[in-house]
C-alpha positions in Angstrom: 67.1 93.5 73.7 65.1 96.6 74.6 64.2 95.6 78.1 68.3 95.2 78.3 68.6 99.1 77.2 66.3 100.7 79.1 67.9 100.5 82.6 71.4 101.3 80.7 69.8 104.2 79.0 68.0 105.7 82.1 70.8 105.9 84.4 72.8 107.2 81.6 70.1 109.9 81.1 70.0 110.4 85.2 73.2 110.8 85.6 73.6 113.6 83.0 70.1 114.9 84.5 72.1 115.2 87.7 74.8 117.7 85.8 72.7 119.7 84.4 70.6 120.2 88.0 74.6 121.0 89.3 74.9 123.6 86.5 71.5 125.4 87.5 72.5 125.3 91.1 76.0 127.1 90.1 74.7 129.1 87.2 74.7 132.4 89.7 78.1 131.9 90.7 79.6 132.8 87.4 81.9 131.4 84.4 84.5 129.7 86.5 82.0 128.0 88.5 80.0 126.3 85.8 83.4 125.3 84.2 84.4 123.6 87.5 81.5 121.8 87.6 81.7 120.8 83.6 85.0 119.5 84.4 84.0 117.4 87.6 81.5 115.7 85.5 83.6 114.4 83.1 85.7 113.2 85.7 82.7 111.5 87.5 82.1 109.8 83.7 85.3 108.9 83.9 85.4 107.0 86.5 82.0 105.4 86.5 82.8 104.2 82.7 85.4 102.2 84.0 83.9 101.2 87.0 80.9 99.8 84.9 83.1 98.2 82.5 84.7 96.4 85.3 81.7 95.5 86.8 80.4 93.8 83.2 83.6 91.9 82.9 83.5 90.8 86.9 79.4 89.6 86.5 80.3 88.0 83.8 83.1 85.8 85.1 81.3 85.0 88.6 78.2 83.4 86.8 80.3 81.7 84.3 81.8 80.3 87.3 78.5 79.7 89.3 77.0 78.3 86.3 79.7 75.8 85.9 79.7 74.7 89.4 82.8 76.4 90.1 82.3 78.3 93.1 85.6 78.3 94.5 86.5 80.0 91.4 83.6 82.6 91.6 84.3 83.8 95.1 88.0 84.5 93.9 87.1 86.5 91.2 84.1 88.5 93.4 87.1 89.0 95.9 89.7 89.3 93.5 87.2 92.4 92.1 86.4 93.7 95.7 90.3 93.9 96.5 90.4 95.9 93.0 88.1 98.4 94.1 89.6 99.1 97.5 93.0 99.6 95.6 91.3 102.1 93.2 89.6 103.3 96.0 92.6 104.4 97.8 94.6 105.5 94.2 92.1 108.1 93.6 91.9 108.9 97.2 95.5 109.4 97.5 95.0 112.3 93.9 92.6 113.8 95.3 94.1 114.9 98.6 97.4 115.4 96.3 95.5 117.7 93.9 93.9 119.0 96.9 97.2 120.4 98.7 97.7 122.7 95.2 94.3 124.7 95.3 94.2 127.9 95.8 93.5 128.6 99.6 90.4 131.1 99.2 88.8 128.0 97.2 89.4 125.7 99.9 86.2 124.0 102.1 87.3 125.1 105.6 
């Protein structure tokens, strides 16, 4: 059971690492700025929570398949899965550039 944890645990743990290296790279740029970036990150746990979750449920199905000979039935769910993620994919995508249009124009990337 521990060998299981460990790889959970460490990308857990680098994936946090890799906020806290964002808030050091921000730090100068004041308050705001550190917020910003406190709030992306929760929205990047957000979506790789469910992500993962989906993920589990997905592996699990395809080798039940596979393991019962069903192939046929595991290639639908892989695809069924892969047609999941382009639709997310393109959801967020579509926010994003929505969200985008309301920002204040002296944040903008140019």
């Amino acid at each position: 059971m521990f060998a299981l944890a460990v790889p959970v645990v460490l990308s857990s743990f680098l994936q946090r690492f890799v906020g806290i290296v964002d808030i050091f790279l921000v730090g100068g740029l004041g308050a705001s700025s550190i917020a910003a970036v406190g709030i992306a990150q929760v929205m990047v746990f957000v979506v790789m929570s469910l992500s993962w979750g989906v993920n589990v449920g997905v592996t699990v199905l395809v080798s039940q398949f596979w393991g019962a000979g069903r192939k046929d039935d595991a290639g639908r769910a892989a695809y069924q899965a892969l047609l999941l993620a382009a639709f997310v994919f393109v959801v967020i995508n579509l926010l994003v550039d929505l969200l985008y249009s309301y920002l204040d124009p002296r944040i903008r990337f140019q």
